[in-house]
N, C-alpha and C positions, 0 to 999 in steps of 0.2 A: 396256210391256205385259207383262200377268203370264205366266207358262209355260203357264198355260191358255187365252191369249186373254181374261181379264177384262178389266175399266176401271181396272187400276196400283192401286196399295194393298195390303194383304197380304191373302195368299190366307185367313189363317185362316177356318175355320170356325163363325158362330156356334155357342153352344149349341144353340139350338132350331130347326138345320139339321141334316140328314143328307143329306150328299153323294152321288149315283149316277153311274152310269158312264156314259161320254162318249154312247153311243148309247142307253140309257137314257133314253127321250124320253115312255114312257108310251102310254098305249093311245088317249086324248084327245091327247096330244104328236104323235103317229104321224097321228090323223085329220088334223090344222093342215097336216102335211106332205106328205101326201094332196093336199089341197086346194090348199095352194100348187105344189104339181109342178101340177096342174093349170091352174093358173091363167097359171104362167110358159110351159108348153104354148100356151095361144091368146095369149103374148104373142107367141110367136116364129114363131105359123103367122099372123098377122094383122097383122104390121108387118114382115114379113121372108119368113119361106120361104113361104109362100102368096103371093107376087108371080109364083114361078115356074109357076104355073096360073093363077092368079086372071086376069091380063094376057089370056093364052095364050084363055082358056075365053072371054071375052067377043068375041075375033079371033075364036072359031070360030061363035058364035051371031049376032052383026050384020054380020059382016065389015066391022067397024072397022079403022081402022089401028096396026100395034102400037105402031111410036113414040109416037103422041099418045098412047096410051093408057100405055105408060110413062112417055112425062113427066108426068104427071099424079102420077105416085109419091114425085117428090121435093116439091111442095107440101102434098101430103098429111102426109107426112113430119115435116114443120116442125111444122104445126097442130096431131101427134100430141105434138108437145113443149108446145104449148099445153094441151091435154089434160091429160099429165103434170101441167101445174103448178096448172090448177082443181081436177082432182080430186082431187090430195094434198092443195088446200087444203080441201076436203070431208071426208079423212078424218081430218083435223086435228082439224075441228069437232065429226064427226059421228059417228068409227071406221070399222075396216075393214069391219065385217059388213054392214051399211048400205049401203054404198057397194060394196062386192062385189055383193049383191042389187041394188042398180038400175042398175049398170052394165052386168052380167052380162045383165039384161033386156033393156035398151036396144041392149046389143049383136047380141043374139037377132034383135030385131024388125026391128034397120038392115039386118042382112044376109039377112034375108025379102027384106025391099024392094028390096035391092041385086041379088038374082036378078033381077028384075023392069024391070031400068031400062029404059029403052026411047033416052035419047039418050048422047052423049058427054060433056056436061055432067051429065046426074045420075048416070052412072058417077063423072063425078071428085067430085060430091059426098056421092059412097054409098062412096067409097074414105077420105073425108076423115075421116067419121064415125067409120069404121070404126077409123081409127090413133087418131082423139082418142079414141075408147072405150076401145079396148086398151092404150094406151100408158098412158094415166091411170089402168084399173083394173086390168087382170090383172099391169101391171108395180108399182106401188104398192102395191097391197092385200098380198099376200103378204109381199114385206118388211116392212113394218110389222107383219104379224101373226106374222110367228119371231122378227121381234126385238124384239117384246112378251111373244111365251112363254118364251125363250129368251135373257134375255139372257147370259147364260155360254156356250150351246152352240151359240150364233145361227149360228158359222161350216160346222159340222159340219150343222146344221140346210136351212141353206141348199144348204149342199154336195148333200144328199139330193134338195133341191125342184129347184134350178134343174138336176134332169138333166132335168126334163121339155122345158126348149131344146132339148138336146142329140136326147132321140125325137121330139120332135118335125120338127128337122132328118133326121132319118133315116126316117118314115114317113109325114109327111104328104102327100108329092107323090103314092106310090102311093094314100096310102088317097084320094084327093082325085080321081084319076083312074077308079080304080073306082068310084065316086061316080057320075062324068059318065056314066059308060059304063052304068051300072043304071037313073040315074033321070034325065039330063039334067042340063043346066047350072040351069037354072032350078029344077028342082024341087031339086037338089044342096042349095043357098043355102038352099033353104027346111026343108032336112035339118037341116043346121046351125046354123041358126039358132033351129028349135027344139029342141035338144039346149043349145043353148047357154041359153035360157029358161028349160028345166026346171033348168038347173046352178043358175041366178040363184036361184030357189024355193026348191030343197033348201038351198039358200047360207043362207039364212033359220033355217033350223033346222039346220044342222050346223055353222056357225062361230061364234066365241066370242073377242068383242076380246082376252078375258087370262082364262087359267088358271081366276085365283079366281071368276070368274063360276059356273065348273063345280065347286069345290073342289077344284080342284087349285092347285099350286103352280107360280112358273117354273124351270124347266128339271128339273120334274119332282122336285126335290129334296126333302125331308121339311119341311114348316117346320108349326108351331102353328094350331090355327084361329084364334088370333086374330093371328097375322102375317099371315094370309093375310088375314083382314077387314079389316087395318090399310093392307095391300097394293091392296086393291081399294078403300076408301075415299079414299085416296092419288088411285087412279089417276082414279078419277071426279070428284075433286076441282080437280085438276091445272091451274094456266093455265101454260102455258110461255111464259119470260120470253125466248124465243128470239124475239122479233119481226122480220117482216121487215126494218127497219132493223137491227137489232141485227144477226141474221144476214149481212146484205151490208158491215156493220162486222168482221165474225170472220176472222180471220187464216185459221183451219182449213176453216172455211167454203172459201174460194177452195182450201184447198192439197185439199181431198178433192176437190171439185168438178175442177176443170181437170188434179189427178193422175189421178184416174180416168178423168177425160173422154178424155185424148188414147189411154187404154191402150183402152178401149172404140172411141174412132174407127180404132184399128190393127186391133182385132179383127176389128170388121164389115169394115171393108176387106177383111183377110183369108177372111173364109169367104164376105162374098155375092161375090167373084170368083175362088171356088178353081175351079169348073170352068172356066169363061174361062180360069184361067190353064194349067190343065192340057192344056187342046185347045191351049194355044198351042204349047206344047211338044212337041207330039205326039200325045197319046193320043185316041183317037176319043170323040163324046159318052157313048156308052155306056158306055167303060171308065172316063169321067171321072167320069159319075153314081155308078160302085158305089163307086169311088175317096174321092168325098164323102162316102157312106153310110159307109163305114170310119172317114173320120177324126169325123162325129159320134159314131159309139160308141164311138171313143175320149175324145171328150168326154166321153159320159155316164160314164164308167167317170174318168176325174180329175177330175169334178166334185167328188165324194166325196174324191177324196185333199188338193185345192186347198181344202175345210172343214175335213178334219182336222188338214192342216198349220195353220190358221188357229190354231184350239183348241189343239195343241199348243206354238206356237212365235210366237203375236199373228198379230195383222192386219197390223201396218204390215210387221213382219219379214219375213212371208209375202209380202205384196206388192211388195216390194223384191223378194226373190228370183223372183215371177212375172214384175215387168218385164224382169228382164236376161232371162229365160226364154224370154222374147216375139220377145228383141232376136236370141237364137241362131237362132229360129225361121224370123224374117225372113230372115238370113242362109243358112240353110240353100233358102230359098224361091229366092234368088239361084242357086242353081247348078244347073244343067243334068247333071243325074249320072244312075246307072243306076235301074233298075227299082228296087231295093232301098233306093236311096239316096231313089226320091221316095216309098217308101213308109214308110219311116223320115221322112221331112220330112213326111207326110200321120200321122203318130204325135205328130212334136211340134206340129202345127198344132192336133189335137184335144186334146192339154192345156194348149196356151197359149190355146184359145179357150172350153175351161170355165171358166175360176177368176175373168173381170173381176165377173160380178153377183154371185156370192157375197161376193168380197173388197169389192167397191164398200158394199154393200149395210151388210156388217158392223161397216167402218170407221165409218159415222155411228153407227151402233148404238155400239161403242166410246167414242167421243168425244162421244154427247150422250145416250147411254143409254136406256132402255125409256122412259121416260115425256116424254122432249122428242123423241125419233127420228120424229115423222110431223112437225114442227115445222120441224124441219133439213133433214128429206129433202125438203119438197115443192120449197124452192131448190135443195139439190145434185144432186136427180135432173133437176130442168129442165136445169139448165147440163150435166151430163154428159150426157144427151141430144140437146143440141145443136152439143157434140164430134160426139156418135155420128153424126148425119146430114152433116155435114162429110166424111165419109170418100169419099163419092164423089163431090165436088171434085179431091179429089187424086188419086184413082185416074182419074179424068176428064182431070184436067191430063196426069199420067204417060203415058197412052195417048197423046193430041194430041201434044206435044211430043217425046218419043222412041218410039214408036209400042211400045212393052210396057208392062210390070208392073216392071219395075226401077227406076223411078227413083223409085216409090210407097213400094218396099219398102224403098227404102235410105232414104228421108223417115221410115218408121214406125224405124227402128230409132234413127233421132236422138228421135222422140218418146218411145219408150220408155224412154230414157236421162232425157229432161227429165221424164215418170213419174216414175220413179225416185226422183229429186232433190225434187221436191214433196213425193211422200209420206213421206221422210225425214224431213221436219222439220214433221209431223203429229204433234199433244202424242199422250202415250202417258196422258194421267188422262182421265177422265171428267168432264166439263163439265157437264154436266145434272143430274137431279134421280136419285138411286138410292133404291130400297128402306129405309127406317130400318130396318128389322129386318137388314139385308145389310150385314156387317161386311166382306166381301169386295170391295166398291166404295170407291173414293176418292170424298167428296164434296168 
């Protein structure tokens, strides 16, 4: 991998490029990132931190039972990785913008309805909907769209988007509370969901599969009008030779998929049970809630640093040095020390739990590049996604059998290590089809 994070080969510069500065994204570059913050935002409040109301708010409106209604989370769960892999296969087909707009929509009108359920069973099938929508759009669509604009600055790019995780981790439970409290549960749903409608709409007219559609170039850089026509003719052209078989044949294939997968299953383990693990230890719920709110902004704030390192030092290098990072973190998770010491371990928890979707995200980009990357990812994001819901297996077993969080944690840090080792020997060229005009890619 080059010292920028490129696809290996020399960095030269064509002639008919002029190179810009790393954050240098452009005023159309900046909207795409916009947009994806946005989008990775309703991935993480609609397959993850929105469990912590969503559950809660429907106990308070039917006086259902909570357990049923949390088990129901992990089926849901699964089917949102089926999701995952129709609707990358869609944007394969069809591109992001497309698929952004009628997901976005679909998403809107489920959780209209989802306000509204009147049984037990159309909750678990209005929860279901909900993960296959969001998993398959709001987590798809954005990757593929930075690292269609972006392929040189994809990691930094990401770095920026996927903080919207991290706010989202840190304000949706209040703003979702205020919500209930102004206008109800029911009407809440129907809040959001047309918000989320309108998004789908505007989605239409403000998103743009690649640059040259708009005239511009990727990652913003100077190239020719007629690289850029050559570029977009290319792209529209394009059949990737990446076919399902082929792909479940690729060596790399499996090593991004199950290296990323196990680092993502340690993740989620760690943040959906940090305040569980913090009441265990002592601290009351409320001081464990601001507790959490701390370590997400400390996410959002090395999201940005875990892209820059990308861009300046590769993906694979970068993610080797996040897994051991992950592995001190766990370690640190193990011990029982002072105030200081769990607020220092709630610091490195929020930078070991930014960097998996960026780095995951950029490594396919790396290794099959802008024009086969929605071709690679709709498998590698399925299978790493099906790491990721795995995780509360094992924090489930760890509880049962030794009745804490230790024996979960000491498992992730073996995972992290076997991380490690896969993505090592993840090639450092570019596999896929690059740019003709782009002297800077290995073809």
């Amino acid at each position: 991998m080059g010292a920028h994070g490129t696809l290996g080969g020399s960095q030269a510069t064509p002639p008919n490029k002029k190179k810009t500065g790393a954050n240098n994204f452009g005023g159309w570059g900046w909207s795409m990132i916009g947009f994806s913050l946005l989008m990775y935002y309703n991935f993480a409040a609609w397959t993850a931190d929105g469990l912590n109301v969503i559950v809660e708010s429907f106990v308070d409106l039917h006086g259902w039972d909570y357990a049923t209604l949390l088990a129901f989370s992990t089926p849901a769960g699964w089917l949102g990785v089926l999701g995952s892999f129709l609707i990358a296969e869609m944007i394969n087909r069809k591109g992001a913008r497309l698929v952004a707009v009628g997901g976005l929509v679909c998403l809107g009108a489920t959780m209209i309805w989802f306000g509204r359920v009147t049984t037990p069973m159309e909750y678990a099938i209005g929860l279901t909907l909900i993960n296959f929508l969001a998993t398959g759009t709001c987590f798809n669509v954005p990757g593929t769209l930075l690292t269609t604009w972006f392929p040189r600055k994809k990691g930094l790019a990401l770095g920026w988007a996927t903080m919207g995780m991290s706010l989202c981790t840190a304000t949706l439970v209040p703003l979702m509370v205020m919500l209930f409290s102004r206008f109800g549960v029911q009407d809440t749903y129907a809040v959001v969901g047309g918000v989320l409608i309108v998004f789908g709409i505007v989605s239409f007219f403000w998103v743009r599969n690649t640059p040259e559609e708009l005239g511009c170039s990727p990652d913003n850089e100077q190239l020719s009008k007629e690289a850029m026509a050559e570029n977009l003719r290319e792209f529209n052209e394009h059949k990737s030779p990446f076919t399902l078989p082929v792909l479940l044949r690729d060596r790399d294939m499996w090593l991004i998929s199950v290296g990323y997968g196990v680092l993502w299953l340690v993740d989620i383990g760690v943040v959906s049970q940090l305040i569980p693990r913090l009441i265990s230890v002592g601290y009351d719920k409320q001081t464990a809630i601001m507790m959490f709110t701390t370590a997400a902004l400390f996410c959002a704030i090395f999201s940005y640093f875990w892209g820059w390192a990308d861009v300046k030092f590769g993906t694979r290098r970068t993610s080797i040095a996040y897994a051991f990072f992950f592995a001190a973190t766990h370690a640190c998770l193990l011990v029982r020390g002072s105030d200081t010491f769990t607020y220092f371990t709630l610091l490195m928890v929020g930078a070991s739990i930014a960097g998996i979707k960026e780095l995951a995200t950029s490594q396919v980009g790396s290794v099959y590049g802008r024009y086969d990357f929605a071709a690679a990812n709709r498998v590698i994001s399925t299978i790493a996604c099906l790491f990721r819901v795995m995780c509360f297996a094992v924090i489930a077993a760890s509880l049962k059998w030794t009745g804490d969080f230790d024996a979960a944690y000491i498992f992730f840090i073996f995972l992290d290590f076997v991380g490690a080792v896969l993505i090592f020997f993840i090639t450092t060229e570019c596999k896929g089809r690059v740019d003709a005009n782009d002297a800077g890619y290995a073809h």
